[in-house]
RODODO-808567 format. One record per residue (C-alpha): residue in three letters; x, y, z. Coordinates in steps of 0.2 Angstrom, whole numbers, plus 5000, padded with zeros to 4 digits. Each point is the difference from the previous one (the first is absolute). Layout:
<pts>
<ALA,<X,Y,Z>>
...
</pts>
This chain:
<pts>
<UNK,<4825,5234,5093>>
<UNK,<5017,4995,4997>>
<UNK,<5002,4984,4992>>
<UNK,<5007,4982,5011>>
<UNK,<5018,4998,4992>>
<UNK,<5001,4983,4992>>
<UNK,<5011,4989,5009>>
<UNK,<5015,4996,4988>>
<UNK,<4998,4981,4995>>
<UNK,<5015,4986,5001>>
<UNK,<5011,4996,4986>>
<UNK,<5002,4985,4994>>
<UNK,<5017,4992,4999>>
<UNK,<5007,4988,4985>>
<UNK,<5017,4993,5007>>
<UNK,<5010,4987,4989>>
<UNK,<5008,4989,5010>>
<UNK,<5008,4991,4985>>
<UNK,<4998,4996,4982>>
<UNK,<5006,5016,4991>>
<UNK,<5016,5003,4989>>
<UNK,<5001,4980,5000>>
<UNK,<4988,4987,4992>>
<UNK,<4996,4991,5018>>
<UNK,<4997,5001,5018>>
<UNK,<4983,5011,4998>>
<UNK,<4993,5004,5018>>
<UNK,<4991,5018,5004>>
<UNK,<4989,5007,5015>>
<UNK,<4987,5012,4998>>
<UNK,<4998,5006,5016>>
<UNK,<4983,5013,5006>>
<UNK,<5001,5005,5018>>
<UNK,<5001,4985,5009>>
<UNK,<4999,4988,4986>>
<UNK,<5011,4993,4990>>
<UNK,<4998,4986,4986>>
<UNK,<5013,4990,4991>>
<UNK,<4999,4997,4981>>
<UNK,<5012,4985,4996>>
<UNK,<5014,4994,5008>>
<UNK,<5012,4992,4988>>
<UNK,<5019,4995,4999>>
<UNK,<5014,5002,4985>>
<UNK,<5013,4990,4994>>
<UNK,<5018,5003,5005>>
<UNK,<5012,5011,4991>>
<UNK,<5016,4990,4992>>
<UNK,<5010,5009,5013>>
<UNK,<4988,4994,5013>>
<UNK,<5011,4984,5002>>
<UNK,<4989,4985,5010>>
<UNK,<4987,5009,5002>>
<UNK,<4984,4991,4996>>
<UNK,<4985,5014,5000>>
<UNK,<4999,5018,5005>>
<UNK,<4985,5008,5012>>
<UNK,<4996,5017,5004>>
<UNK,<5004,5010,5014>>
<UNK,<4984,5001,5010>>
<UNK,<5006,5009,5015>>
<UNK,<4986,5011,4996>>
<UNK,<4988,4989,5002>>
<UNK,<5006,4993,5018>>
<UNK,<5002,5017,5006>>
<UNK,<4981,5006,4995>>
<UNK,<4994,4979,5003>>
<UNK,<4983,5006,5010>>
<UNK,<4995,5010,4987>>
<UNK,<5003,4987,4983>>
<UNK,<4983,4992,4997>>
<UNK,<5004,4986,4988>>
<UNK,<5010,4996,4984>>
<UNK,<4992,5003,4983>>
<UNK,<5005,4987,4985>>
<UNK,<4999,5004,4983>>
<UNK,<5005,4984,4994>>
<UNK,<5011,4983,5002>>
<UNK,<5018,5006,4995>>
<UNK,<5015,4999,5010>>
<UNK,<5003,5016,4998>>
<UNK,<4984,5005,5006>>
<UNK,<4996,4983,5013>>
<UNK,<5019,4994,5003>>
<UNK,<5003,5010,5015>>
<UNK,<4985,4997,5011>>
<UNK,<5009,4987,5008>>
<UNK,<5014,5007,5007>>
<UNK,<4989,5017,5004>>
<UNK,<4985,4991,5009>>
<UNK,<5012,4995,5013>>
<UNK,<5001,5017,5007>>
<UNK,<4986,5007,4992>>
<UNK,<4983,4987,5003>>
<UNK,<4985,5010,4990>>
<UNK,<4989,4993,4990>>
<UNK,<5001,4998,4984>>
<UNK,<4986,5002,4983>>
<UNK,<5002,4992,4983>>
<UNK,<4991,4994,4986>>
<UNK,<4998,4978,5002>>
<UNK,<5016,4994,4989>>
<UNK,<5012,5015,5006>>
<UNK,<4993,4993,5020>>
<UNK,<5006,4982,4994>>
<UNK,<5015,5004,4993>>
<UNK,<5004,5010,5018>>
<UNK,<4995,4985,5010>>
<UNK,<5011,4990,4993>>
<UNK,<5015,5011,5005>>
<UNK,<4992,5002,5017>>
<UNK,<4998,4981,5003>>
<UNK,<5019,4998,4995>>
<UNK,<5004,5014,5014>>
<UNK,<4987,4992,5011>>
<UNK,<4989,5016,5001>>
<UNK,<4986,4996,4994>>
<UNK,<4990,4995,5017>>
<UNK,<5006,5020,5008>>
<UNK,<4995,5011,4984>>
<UNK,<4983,5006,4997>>
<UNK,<4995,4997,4980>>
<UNK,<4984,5005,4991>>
<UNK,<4999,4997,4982>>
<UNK,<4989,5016,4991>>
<UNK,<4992,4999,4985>>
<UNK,<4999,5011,4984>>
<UNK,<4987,5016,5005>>
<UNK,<5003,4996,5019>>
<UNK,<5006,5014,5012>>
<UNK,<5009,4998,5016>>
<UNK,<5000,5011,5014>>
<UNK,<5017,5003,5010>>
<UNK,<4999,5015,5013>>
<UNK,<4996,5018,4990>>
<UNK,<5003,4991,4983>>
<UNK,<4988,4990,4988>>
<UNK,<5010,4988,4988>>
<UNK,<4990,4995,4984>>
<UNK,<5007,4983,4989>>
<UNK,<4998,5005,4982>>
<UNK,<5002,4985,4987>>
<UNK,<5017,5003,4989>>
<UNK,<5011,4989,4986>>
<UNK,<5017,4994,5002>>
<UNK,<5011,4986,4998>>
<UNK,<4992,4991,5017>>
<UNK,<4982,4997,5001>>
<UNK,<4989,5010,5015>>
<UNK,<5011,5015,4997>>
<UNK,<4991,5014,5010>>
<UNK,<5000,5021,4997>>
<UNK,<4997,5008,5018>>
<UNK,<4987,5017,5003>>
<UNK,<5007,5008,5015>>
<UNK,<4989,5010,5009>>
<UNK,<5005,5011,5013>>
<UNK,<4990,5017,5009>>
<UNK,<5013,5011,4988>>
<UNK,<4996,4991,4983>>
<UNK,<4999,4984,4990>>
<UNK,<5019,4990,4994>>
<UNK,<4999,4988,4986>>
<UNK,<5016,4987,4998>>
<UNK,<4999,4993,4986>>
<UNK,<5012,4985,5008>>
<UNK,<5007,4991,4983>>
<UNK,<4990,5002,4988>>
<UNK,<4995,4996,4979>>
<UNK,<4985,5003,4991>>
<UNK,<4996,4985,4992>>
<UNK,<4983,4996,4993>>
<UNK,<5002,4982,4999>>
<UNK,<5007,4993,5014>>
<UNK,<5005,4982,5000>>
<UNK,<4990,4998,5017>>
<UNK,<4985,5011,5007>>
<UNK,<4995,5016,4996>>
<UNK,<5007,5016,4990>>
<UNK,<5007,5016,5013>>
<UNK,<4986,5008,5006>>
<UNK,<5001,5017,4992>>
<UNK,<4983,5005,5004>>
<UNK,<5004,5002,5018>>
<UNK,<5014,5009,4993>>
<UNK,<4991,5013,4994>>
<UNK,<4988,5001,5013>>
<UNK,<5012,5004,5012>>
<UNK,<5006,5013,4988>>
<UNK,<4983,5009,4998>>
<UNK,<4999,5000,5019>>
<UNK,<5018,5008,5002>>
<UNK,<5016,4991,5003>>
<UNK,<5013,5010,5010>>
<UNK,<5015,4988,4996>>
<UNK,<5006,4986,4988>>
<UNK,<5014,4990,5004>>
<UNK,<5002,4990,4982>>
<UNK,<5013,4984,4997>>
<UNK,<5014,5010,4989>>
<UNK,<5008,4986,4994>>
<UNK,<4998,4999,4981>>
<UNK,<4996,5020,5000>>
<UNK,<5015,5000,4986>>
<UNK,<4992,4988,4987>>
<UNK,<4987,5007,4988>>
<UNK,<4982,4994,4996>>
<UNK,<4992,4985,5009>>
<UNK,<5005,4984,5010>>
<UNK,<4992,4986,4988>>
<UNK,<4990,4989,5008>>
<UNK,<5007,4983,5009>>
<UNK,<4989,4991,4991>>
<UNK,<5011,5005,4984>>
<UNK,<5014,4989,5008>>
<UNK,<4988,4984,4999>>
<UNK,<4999,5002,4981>>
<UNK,<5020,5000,5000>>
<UNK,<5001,4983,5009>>
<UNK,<4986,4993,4988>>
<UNK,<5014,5003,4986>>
<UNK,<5015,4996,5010>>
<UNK,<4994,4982,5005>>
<UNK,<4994,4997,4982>>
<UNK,<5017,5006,4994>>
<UNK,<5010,4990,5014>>
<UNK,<4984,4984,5000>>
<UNK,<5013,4988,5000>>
<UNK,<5012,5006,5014>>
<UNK,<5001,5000,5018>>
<UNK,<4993,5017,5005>>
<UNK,<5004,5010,5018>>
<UNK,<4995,5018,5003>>
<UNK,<5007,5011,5012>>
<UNK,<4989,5013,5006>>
<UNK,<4996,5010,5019>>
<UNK,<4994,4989,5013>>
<UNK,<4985,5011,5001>>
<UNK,<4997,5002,4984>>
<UNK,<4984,4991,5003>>
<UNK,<4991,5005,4981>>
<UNK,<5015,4995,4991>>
<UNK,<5001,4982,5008>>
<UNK,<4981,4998,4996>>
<UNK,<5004,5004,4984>>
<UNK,<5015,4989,4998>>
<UNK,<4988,4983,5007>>
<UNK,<4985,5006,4987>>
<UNK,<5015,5000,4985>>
<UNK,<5007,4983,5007>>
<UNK,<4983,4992,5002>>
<UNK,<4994,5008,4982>>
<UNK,<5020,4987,4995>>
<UNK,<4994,4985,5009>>
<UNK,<5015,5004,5013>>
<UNK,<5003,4998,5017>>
<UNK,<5005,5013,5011>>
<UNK,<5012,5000,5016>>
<UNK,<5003,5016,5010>>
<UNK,<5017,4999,5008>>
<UNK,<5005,5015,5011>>
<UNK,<4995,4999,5021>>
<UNK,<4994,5017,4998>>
<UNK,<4990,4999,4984>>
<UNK,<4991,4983,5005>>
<UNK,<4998,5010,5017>>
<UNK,<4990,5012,4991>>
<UNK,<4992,4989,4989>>
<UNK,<4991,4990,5012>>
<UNK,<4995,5014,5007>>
<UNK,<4992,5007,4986>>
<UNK,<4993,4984,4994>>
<UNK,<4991,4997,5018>>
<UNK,<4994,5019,4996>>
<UNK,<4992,4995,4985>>
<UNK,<5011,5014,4991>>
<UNK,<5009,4989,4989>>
<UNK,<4990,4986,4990>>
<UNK,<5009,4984,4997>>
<UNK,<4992,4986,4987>>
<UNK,<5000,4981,5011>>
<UNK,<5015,4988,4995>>
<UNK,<5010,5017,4993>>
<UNK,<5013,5003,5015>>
<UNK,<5012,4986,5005>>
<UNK,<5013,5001,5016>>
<UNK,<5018,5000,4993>>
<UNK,<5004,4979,5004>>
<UNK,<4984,4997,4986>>
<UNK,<5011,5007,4987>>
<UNK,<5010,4985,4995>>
<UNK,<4983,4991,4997>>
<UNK,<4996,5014,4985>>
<UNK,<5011,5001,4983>>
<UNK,<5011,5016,5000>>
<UNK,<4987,5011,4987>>
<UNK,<4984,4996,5013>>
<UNK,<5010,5010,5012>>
<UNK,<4999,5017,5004>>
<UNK,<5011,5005,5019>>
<UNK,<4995,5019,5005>>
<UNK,<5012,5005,5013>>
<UNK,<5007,5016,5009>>
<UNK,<5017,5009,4995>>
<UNK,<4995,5012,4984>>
<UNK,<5011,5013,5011>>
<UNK,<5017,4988,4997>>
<UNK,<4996,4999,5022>>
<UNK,<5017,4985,5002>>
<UNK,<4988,4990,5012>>
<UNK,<4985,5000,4991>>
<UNK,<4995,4984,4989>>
<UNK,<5005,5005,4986>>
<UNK,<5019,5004,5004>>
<UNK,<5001,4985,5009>>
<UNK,<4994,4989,4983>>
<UNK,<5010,5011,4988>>
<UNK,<5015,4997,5012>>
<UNK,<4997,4982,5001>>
<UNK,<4995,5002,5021>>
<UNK,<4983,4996,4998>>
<UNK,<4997,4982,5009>>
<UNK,<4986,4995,4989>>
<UNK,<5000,5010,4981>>
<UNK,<5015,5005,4988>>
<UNK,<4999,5010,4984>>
<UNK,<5009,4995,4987>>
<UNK,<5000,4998,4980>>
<UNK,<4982,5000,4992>>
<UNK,<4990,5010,5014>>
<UNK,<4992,5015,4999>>
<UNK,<5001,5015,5012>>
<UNK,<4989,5015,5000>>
<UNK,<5002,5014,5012>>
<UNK,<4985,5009,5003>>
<UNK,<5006,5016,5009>>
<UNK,<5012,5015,4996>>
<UNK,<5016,5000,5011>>
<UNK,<4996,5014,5016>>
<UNK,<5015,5014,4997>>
<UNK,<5015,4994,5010>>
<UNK,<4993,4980,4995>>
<UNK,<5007,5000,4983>>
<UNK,<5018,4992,5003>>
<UNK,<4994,4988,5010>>
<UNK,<4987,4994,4985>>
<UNK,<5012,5001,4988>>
<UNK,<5010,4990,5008>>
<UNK,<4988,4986,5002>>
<UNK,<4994,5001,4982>>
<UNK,<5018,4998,4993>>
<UNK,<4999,4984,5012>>
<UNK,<4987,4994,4992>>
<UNK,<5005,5003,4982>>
<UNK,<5015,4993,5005>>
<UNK,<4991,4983,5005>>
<UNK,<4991,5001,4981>>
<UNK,<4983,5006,5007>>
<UNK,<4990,5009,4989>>
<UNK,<4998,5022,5009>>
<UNK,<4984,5008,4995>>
<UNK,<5001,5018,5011>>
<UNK,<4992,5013,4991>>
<UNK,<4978,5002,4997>>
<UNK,<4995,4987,5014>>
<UNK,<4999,5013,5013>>
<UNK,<4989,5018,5003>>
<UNK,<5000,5010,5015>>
<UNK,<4990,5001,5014>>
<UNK,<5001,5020,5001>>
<UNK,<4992,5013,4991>>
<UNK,<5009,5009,4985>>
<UNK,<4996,5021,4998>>
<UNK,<4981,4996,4993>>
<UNK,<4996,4993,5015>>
<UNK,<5006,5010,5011>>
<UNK,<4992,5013,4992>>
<UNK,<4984,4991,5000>>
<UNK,<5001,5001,5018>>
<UNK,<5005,5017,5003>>
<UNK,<4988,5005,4989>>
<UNK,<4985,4988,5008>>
<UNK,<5006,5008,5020>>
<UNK,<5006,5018,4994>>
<UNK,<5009,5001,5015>>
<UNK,<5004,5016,5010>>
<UNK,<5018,4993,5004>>
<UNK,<5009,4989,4991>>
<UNK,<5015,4990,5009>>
<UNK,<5007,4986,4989>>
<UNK,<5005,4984,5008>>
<UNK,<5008,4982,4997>>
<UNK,<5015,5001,4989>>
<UNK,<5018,5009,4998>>
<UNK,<5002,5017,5001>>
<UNK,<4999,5003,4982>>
<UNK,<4985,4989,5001>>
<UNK,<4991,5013,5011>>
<UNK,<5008,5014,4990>>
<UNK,<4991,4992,4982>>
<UNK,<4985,5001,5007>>
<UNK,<5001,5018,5009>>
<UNK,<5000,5005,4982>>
<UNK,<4986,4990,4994>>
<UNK,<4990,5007,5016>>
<UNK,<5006,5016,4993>>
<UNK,<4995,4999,4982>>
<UNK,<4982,4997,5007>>
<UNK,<4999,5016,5009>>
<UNK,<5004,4996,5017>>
<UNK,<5012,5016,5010>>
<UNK,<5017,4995,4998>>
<UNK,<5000,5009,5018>>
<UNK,<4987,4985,5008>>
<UNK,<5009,4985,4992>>
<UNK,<5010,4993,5014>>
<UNK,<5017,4989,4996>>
<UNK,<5003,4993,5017>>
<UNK,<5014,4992,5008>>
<UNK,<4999,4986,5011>>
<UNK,<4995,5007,5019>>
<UNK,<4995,5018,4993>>
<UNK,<4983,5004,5010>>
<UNK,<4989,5008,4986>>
<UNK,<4985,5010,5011>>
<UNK,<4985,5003,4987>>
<UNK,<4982,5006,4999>>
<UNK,<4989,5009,4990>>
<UNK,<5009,5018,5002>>
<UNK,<5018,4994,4997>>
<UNK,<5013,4987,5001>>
<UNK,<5018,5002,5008>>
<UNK,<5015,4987,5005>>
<UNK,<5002,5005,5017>>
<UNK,<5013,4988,5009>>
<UNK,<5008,4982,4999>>
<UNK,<4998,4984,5011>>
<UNK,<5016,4987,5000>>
<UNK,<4998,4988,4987>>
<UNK,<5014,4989,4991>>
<UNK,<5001,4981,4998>>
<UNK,<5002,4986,5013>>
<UNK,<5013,4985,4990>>
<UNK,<4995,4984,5003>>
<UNK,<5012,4984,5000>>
<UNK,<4993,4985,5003>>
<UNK,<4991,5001,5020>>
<UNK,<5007,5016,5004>>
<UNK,<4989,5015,4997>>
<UNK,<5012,5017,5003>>
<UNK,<5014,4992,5006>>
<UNK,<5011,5003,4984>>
<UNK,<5003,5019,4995>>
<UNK,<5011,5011,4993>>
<UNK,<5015,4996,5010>>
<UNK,<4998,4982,4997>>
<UNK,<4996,5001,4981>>
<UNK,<5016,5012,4997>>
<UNK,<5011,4985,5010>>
<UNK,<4991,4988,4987>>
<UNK,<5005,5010,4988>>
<UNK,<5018,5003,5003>>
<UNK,<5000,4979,5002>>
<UNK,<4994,4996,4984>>
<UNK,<5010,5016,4992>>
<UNK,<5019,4995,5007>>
<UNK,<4999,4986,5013>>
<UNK,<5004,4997,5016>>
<UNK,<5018,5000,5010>>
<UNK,<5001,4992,5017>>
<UNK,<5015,5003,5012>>
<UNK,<5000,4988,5016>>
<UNK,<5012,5002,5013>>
<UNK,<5002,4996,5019>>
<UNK,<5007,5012,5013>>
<UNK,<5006,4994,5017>>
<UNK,<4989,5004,5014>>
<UNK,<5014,5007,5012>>
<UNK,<5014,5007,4989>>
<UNK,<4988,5006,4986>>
<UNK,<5013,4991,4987>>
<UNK,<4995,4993,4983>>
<UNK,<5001,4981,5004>>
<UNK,<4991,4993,4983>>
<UNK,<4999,5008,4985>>
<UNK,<4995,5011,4988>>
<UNK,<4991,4990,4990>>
<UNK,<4992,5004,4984>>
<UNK,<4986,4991,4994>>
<UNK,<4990,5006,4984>>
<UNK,<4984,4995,4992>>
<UNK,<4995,5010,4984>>
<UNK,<5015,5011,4999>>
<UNK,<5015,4991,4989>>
<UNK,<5000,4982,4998>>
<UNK,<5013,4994,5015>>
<UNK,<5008,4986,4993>>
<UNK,<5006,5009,4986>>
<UNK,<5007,5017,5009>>
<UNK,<5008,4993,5013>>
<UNK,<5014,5015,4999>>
<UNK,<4986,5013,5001>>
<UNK,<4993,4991,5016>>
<UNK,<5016,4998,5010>>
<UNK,<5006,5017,4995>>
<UNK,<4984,5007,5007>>
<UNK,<5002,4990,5013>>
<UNK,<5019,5005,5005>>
<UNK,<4994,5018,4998>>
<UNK,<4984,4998,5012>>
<UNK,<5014,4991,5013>>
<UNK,<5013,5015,4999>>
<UNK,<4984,5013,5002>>
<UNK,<4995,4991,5016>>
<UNK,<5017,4997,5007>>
<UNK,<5002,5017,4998>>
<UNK,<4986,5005,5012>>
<UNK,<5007,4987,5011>>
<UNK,<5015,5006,5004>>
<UNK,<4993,5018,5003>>
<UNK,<4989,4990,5012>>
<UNK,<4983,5001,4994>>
<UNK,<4988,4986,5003>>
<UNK,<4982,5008,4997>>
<UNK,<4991,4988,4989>>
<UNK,<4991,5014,4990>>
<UNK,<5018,5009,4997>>
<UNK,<5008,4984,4993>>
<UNK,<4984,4996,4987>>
<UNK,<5001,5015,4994>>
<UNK,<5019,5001,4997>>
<UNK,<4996,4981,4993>>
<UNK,<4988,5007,4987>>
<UNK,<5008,5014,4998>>
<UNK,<5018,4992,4995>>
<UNK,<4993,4987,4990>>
<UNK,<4986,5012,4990>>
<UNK,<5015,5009,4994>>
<UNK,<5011,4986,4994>>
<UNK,<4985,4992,4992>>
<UNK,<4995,5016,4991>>
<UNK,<5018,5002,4993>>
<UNK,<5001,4982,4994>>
<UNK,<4985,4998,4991>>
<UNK,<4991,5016,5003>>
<UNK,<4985,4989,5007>>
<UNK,<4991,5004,5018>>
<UNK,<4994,4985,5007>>
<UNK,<4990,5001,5015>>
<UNK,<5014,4996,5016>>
<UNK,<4994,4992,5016>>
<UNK,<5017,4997,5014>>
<UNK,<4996,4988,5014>>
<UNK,<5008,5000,5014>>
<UNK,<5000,4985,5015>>
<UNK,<5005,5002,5016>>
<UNK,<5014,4983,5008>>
<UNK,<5001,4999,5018>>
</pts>
């Protein structure tokens, strides 16, 4: 009797939507059939050459085009670069969404501000709960970072279980709730795990990621050391563990503590409402009740460890701040490392400081929230993935811990470096990146979402590089002769008052240009523009070998 062929089984499909080659703007789907789930759906910061821009989103074309099909977003955690975008993508895309209680809060409080929160479908999980989203099955496993109720997802799907590790640490002693959960780790791993997506980001950096609670022994010694100043900390917003340990330090001193920063009391009330962040009665004050305490009772956490020039503590270093200024006889502590691309712009407001007489401290009151190369050995050695497909960090981020997956005896041929919009079609058999989906980032400048891009950032550009030259003139409606004009007004290119040859020179030579085309009897607006930028880009360039942007004007007299 011959044998029923078996009907070949779906693929599953991991598509990253965002969030590789950068530290930021993490969003992937997994799509099976006619599901599709989201995990994450955060924003990044702008480039330097991103002038004005306030915060960059992911492209989700994707996810419009395919909307009947996406069952919900997936939160790992309360980040911006995992949380920051779900305000401007719920707008096109309403799913629901699933997190853990403080990483829900802290996404409530950007949907109130967007006023979304009555049209978007929540439900907070908790640790060992699954959801169910179309063909997939999404288990919440408990992890450690720097925010507390940081979640690992099991993804099952018909072709095979993912585990994403969202950002992730070992730590045994965490400053609030439990240690990871590396039993259900392993118990995944003994049932068979086709895929590991694991946070890359410290992948370079040897041995282990001590402990946050290492950091609260640092303070004890730093407030005894510094008992008799003025003490403010700079740390993440979010960094929920470390302002707990911060208030049990200054409570341990006597002290009072103010938190200054919208975001971080945003996020503190938040977690304090939670019952994630315990704080002792009569030990926090709002920032008018610090004239009623002597300077050494006071202790002022406050956003800006990143040098950010409108958070708190750039505006008190630069003597903005309408309530605090730092000067001679206080202490600062910054309790973060700067993120690559940050550490200008936290020099900068260190030397400010110093400057003021302010006593630094920069170094060992900080440790990571991601895991070193033990722990993500731990892990890969706990799932024994079939596939591995490093995630969350530069490219040579992801490339560190290809090697490390290596070195445990995984096929360099089934670990996976993706780009941002590969498809990646897995299951049991084999693995292969079959195609792309448009991705790239959407700028954001104050209400606008999408309606800056390249063309406008290239003009910025060439405005803040050279300046800007404009020529106003008026024609006569009927005879097509120059009536007014050309004038030449400048803003960034040369200061005027002290060039005014260079100005009427240019400004002669723009006049015999367009006389010129005049008398040959041409009046079309475009042709005299461009003879207008074209005469005066020339002169400028041999005068001071400088190209300023050049806009001609031209009005029309009846």
């Amino acid at each position: 009797m011959k044998k029923k062929e078996n009907i070949t089984a779906s693929r599953l499909k991991v598509i990253p939507l965002g969030g590789l080659e950068q530290i930021g703007m993490n969003i992937t789907a997994f799509e099976y059939e006619d599901s599709i789930v989201v995990v994450d759906c955060g924003l990044s910061f702008p480039a330097d050459d991103m002038l004005g821009i306030d915060l960059v989103i992911p492209d989700v074309t994707y996810l419009k085009d395919n909307l009947d099909r996406v069952k919900g977003f997936v939160i790992t955690h309360g980040h911006e670069d995992h949380i920051g975008a779900l305000p401007y993508v719920l707008r096109d895309i309403n799913i629901p969404i699933y997190a853990t209680r403080l990483t829900m809060g802290i996404i409530e409080n950007k949907l109130r501000e967007h006023n979304l929160v009555k049209g978007t479908k929540r439900k907070v999980v908790k640790f060992g709960q699954s959801i169910n989203l179309g063909k997939f099955r999404v288990e919440f496993i408990r992890t450690n970072h720097s925010i507390v109720d940081a979640a690992a997802l099991a993804i099952y799907s018909p072709a095979g279980v993912v585990v994403h590790t969202g950002d992730f640490k070992v730590d045994y002693t965490p400053v609030f709730g439990d240690a990871i959960d590396l039993q259900r780790f392993a118990e995944l791993g003994k049932k068979g795990v086709l895929a590991l997506m694991c946070d890359s980001t410290n992948a370079e950096r040897p041995g282990f990621t001590p402990s946050e609670k290492t950091v609260g022994k640092t303070f004890d010694s730093l407030f005894e050391e510094h008992r008799n100043t003025r003490i403010f900390v700079a740390t993440f917003a979010s960094n929920v563990d470390r302002v707990q340990q911060i208030i049990n330090t200054a409570y341990k001193f006597g002290k009072k503590v103010c938190v200054e920063g919208r975001s971080m009391v945003s996020i503190i009330e938040t977690a304090r409402n939670l019952e994630c962040i315990k704080i002792p009665d009569n030990t926090l004050i709002e920032i008018d009740q610090l004239k009623n305490y002597p300077d050494e009772q006071q202790v002022i956490i406050t956003t800006g460890s990143q040098g950010e020039s409108m958070a708190a503590l750039s505006r008190m270093a630069s003597n903005m701040h309408r309530k605090i200024t730092i000067g001679a006889g206080d202490t600062v502590i910054f309790s973060s490392n700067p993120i690559p691309g940050n550490e200008k712009s936290v020099t900068r407001v260190i030397n400010e400081l110093l400057r003021k007489g302010a006593d630094v401290i920069f170094q060992d009151a900080h440790v990571s929230g991601h895991a070193c190369q033990e722990e993500i050995k731990l892990i890969y050695t706990l799932v024994q993935p079939k596939y591995a497909i490093p995630v969350h960090g530069e490219y040579k981020h992801l490339k560190a811990q290809a090697k490390i997956a290596q070195s445990l005896g995984i096929d360099k041929e089934n670990i996976f470096i993706l780009s941002s919009g590969d498809v990646l079609e897995l299951d049991e058999n084999s693995a292969t990146v079959t195609g792309k989906v448009p991705t790239g980032a959407i700028l954001v400048d104050g209400l606008g979402v999408g309606d800056v891009g390249n063309v406008v950032l290239r003009d910025r550009q060439h405005l803040a590089e050279d300046g800007i030259m404009i020529v106003v003139m008026s024609l006569d409606k009927y005879n097509g002769q120059l009536v007014a004009g050309p004038d030449i007004v400048s803003r960034g290119f040369v200061y005027v008052k002290e060039s005014d040859e260079l100005i009427e020179e240019a400004r002669q030579t723009v006049d015999e240009a367009l006389q010129k085309c005049l008398d040959r009897g041409i009046t079309d607006w475009g042709k005299l523009k461009n003879t207008t930028k074209d005469a005066l880009s020339d002169y400028v360039w041999k005068k001071t070998k400088r190209r300023p942007m050049i806009l001609p004007i031209i009005m029309e007299i009846s």
